[in-house]
C-alpha positions in Angstrom: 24.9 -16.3 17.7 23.6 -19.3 16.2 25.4 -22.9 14.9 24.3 -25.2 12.1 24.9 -28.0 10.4 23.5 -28.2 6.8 19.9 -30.0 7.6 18.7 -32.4 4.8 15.9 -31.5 3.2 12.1 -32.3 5.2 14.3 -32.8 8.7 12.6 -30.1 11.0 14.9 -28.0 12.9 13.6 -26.9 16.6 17.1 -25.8 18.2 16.4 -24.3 21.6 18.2 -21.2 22.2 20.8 -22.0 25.3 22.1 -19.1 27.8 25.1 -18.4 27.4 27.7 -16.2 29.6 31.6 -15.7 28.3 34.4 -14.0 30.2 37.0 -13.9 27.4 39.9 -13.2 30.1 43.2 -11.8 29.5 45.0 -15.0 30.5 42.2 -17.0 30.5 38.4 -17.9 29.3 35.3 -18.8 30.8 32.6 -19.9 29.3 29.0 -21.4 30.2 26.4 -22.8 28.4 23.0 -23.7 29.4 21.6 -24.1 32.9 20.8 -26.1 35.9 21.9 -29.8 35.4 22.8 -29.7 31.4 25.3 -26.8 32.4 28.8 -27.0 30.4 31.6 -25.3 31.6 34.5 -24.1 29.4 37.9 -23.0 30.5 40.6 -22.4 28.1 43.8 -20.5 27.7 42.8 -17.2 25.9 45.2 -18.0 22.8 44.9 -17.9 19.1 46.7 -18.6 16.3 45.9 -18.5 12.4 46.6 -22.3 10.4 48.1 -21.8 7.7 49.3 -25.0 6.1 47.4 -28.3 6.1 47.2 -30.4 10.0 47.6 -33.8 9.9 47.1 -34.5 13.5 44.1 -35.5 15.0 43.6 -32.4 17.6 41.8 -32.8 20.7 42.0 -31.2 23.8 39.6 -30.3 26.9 41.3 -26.8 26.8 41.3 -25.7 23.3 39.7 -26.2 19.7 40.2 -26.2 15.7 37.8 -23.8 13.4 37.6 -23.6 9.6 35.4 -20.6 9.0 32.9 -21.5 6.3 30.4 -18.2 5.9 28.8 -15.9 7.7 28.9 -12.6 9.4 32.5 -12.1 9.5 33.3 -12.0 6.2 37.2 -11.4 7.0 37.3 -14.8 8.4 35.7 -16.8 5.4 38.5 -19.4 4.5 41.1 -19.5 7.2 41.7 -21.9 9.9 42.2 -21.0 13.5 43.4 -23.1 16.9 42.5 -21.5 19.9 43.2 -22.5 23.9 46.1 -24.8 24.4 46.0 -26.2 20.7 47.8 -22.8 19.8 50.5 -22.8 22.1 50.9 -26.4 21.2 51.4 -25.4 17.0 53.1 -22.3 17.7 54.3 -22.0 20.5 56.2 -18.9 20.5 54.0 -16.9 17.8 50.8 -17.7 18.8 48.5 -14.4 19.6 47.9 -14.1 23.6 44.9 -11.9 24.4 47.0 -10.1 27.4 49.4 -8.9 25.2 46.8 -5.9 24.1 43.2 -5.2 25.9 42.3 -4.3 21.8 42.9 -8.1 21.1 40.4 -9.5 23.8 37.5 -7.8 21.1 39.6 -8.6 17.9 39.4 -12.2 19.0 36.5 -13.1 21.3 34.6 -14.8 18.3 37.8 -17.1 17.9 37.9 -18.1 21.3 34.0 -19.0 21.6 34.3 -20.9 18.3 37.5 -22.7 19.3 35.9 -23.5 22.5 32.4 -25.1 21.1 35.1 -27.2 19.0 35.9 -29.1 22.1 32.7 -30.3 22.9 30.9 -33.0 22.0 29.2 -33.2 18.4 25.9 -31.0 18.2 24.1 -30.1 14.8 23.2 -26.8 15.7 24.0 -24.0 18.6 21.5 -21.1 19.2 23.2 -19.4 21.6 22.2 -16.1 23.8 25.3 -14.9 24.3 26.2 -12.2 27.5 29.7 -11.5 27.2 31.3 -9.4 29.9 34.3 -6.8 29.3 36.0 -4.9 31.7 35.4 -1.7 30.4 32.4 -1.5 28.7 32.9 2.0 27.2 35.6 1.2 24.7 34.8 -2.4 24.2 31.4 -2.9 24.0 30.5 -2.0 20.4 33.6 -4.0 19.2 32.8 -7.0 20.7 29.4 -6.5 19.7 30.5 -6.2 16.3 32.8 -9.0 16.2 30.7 -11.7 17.6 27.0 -11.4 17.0 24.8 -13.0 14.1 25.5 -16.3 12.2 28.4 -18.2 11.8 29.3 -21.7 9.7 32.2 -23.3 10.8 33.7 -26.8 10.2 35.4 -27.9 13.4 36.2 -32.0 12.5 33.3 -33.6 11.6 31.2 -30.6 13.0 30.1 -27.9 11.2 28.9 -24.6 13.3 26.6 -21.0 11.7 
């Protein structure tokens, strides 16, 4: 999976590619990027919930994030706005989408929840990530997830903008 924002033109781009492990959990996420020292650790409620009027708060929080899909692999999502983690419960709190409701939803929804969760980080141009995520039964989830997840993705998440 890799994250960009628009470059102008004669700026070099030399992104490392970062490790990256995600347990999208039933109740809740795990995610880690990088190693050793520059580690980040993400934990967020595994929530999700389509925006689909205008905000007009500022939203921040540790435990969740706000995505406007741009373009990408994921044609489906091109256009809609998403808040994942705690921001979810927070703007819907009783219709919001909880990935323990259905084991089909943790692979319907991973991609939200790793977008939603880069959103609370601090600002970075561009994420090249290796992404290992882990599923407890690989048989019926693997290809789905696979599916859902991998390739390039453009996002705007506030001032950031993800591919």
């Amino acid at each position: 999976m890799v994250a960009v924002q628009p470059t102008p033109t004669g700026f070099a781009r030399a992104t490392p590619t970062l490790a990256t492990g995600g347990d999208i959990g039933a109740g809740l996420s795990k995610i880690c990027i990088g190693s050793s020292n520059q580690q980040m650790k993400l934990k967020l409620p595994s929530k999700v919930v389509e925006v689909r009027e205008e905000l007009h708060d500022a939203l921040e929080a540790k435990d969740g994030g706000f995505f406007h899909y741009v373009s990408g692999d994921r044609e489906d999502l091109i256009g809609r706005d998403f808040l994942v983690g705690s921001l979810a419960a927070w703007k819907a709190p009783t219709s919001h989408i909880t990935l323990s409701d259905d084991p089909k939803l943790k692979a319907e929804y991973s991609l939200h929840i790793l977008l939603g969760s880069l959103a609370t980080l601090p600002f970075r141009p561009e994420w090249n990530l290796h992404l290992v995520l882990s599923t407890h039964n690989r048989e019926v989830f693997q290809e789905a997830v696979t599916a859902k997840t991998q390739g390039s993705h453009v996002i705007n998440s506030g001032v950031t903008q993800l591919n």
